[in-house]
C-alpha positions as CSV (number, residue, x, y, z in Angstrom):
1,X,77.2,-71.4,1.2
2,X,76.2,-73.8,-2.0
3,X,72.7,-74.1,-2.7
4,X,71.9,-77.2,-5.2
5,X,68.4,-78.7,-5.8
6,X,67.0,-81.4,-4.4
7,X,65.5,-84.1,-6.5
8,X,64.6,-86.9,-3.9
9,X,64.1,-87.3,-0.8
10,X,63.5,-90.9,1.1
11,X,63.4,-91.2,4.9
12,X,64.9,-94.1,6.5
13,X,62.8,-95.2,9.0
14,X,63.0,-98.5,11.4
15,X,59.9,-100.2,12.6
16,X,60.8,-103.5,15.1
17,X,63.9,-104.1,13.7
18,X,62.9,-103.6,9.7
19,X,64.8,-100.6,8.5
20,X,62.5,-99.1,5.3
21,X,62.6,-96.4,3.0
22,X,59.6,-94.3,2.7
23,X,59.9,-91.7,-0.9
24,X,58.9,-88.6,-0.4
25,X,57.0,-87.0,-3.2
26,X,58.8,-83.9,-4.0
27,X,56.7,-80.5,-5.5
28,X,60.5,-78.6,-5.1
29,X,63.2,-78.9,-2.9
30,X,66.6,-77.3,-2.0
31,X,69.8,-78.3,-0.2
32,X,72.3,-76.0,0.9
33,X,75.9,-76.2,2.2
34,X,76.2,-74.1,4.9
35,X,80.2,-74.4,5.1
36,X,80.1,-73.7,8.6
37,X,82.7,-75.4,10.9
38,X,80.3,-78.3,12.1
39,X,79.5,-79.2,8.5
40,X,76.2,-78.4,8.4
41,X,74.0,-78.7,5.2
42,X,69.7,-77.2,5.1
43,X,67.3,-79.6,3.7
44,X,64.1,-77.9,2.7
45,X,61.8,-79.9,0.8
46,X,58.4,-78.7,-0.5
47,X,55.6,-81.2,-0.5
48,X,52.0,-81.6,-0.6
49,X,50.1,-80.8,2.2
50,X,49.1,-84.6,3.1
51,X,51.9,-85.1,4.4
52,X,51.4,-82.8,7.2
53,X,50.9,-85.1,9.8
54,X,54.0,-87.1,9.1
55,X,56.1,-84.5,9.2
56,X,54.8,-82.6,11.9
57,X,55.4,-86.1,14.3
58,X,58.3,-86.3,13.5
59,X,59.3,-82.1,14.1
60,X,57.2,-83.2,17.7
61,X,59.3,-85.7,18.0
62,X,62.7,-83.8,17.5
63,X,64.9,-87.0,17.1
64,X,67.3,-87.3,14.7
65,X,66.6,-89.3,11.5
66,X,68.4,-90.6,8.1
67,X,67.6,-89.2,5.2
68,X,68.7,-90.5,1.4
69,X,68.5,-87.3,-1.3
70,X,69.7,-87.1,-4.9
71,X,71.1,-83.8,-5.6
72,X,70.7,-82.0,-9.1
73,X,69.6,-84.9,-11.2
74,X,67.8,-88.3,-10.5
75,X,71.0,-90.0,-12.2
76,X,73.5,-89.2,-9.0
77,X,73.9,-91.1,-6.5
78,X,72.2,-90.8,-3.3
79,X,74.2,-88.9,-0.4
80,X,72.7,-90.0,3.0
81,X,72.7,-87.0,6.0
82,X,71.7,-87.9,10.1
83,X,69.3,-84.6,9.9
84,X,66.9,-83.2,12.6
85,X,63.6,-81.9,11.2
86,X,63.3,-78.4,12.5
87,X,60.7,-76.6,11.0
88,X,57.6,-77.4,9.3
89,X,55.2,-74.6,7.4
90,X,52.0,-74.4,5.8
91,X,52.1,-72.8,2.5
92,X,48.7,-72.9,0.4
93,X,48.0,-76.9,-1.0
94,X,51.9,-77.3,0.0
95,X,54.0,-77.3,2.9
96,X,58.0,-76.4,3.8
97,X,59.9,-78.8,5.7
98,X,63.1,-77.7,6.8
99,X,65.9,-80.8,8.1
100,X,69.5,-79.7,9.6
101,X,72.3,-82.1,9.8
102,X,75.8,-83.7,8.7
103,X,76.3,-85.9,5.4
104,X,77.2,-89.4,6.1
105,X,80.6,-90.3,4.5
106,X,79.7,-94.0,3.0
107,X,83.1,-94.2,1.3
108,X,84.8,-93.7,4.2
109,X,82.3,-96.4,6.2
110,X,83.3,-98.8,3.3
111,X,86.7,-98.8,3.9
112,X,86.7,-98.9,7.3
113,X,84.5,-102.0,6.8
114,X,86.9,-103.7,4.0
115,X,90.3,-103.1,6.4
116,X,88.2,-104.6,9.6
117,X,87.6,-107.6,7.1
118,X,91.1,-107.9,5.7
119,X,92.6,-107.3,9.6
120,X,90.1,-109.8,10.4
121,X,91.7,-112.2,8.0
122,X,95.1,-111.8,9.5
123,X,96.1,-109.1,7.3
124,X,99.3,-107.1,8.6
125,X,101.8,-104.7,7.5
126,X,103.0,-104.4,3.9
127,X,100.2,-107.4,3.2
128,X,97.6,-105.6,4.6
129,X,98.6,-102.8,2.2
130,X,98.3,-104.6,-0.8
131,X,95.7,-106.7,0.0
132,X,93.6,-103.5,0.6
133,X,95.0,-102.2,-3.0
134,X,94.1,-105.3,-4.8
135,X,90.3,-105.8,-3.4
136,X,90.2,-101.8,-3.5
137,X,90.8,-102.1,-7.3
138,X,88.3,-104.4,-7.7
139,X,85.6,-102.4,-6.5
140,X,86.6,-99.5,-8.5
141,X,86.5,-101.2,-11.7
C-alpha cells in the first residue's frame, strides 16, 4: 500500500441534469493505494463537523459518487475516483469520512474519445494512425 495526502477534495454531484462541484473544506486528509487486485484506493478526509449531515446522506444513501482530489500539493492535477462513502465518524469539532473506489483513467477516456472522432471522420488504417499521431502531438505540446 501507498499512503499520500490529500489536499482537495470536490464532490461531483448532479442536480436535474446540472452536474456541479461542491469543495470540500479539508482540516487533513489521506489517500491510500491499496494495491489490491480490484484497484482499490481509501479516501479519508477529515472535516469539520458541519458537514455532518451531508456526509452522513450520502453514507445512508450508499450510492456511488465522483470525487475530484489533488494529491500532495494543490499544483497537481486532479485525479477523479467513482468512490462509495463507507464510513463516517465523529471525532471532537471534526469528523472522519472514509470513501472506497477505483481511479478514473481520463487519459485513457480522451483517447478513446479523439479515435471515435477521427473514425468518425472516415479515418482508416495507416491514416487513422497518423492522423491520431498528428492531433495527439498537438495536445501534448
Amino acid at each position: 500500500m501507498k499512503t499520500f495526502k490529500l489536499v482537495s477534495l470536490d464532490i461531483i454531484e448532479e442536480k436535474k441534469e446540472d452536474i456541479t462541484q461542491r469543495r470540500i473544506k479539508l482540516h487533513d486528509g489521506l489517500i491510500i493505494n491499496r494495491e489490491d487486485d480490484r484497484g482499490r484506493w481509501v479516501i479519508e478526509a477529515f472535516v469539520d463537523h458541519s458537514y455532518s449531515d451531508f456526509f452522513n446522506e450520502l453514507c445512508d444513501n450508499s450510492e456511488e459518487l465522483m470525487v475530484q482530489v489533488k494529491i500532495t500539493k494543490q499544483s497537481n492535477e486532479p485525479a477523479t475516483f467513482l468512490v462509495k462513502p463507507i464510513d463516517t465518524n465523529q471525532i471532537g469539532d471534526y469528523m472522519n469520512v472514509i470513501f472506497m473506489g477505483t481511479i478514473i483513467d481520463r487519459r485513457r477516456e480522451q483517447i478513446e474519445k479523439m479515435l471515435k472522432i477521427l473514425m468518425d471522420e472516415g479515418f482508416q488504417g495507416e491514416a487513422l494512425l497518423e492522423e491520431f499521431k498528428r492531433r495527439r502531438d498537438e495536445v501534448t505540446s
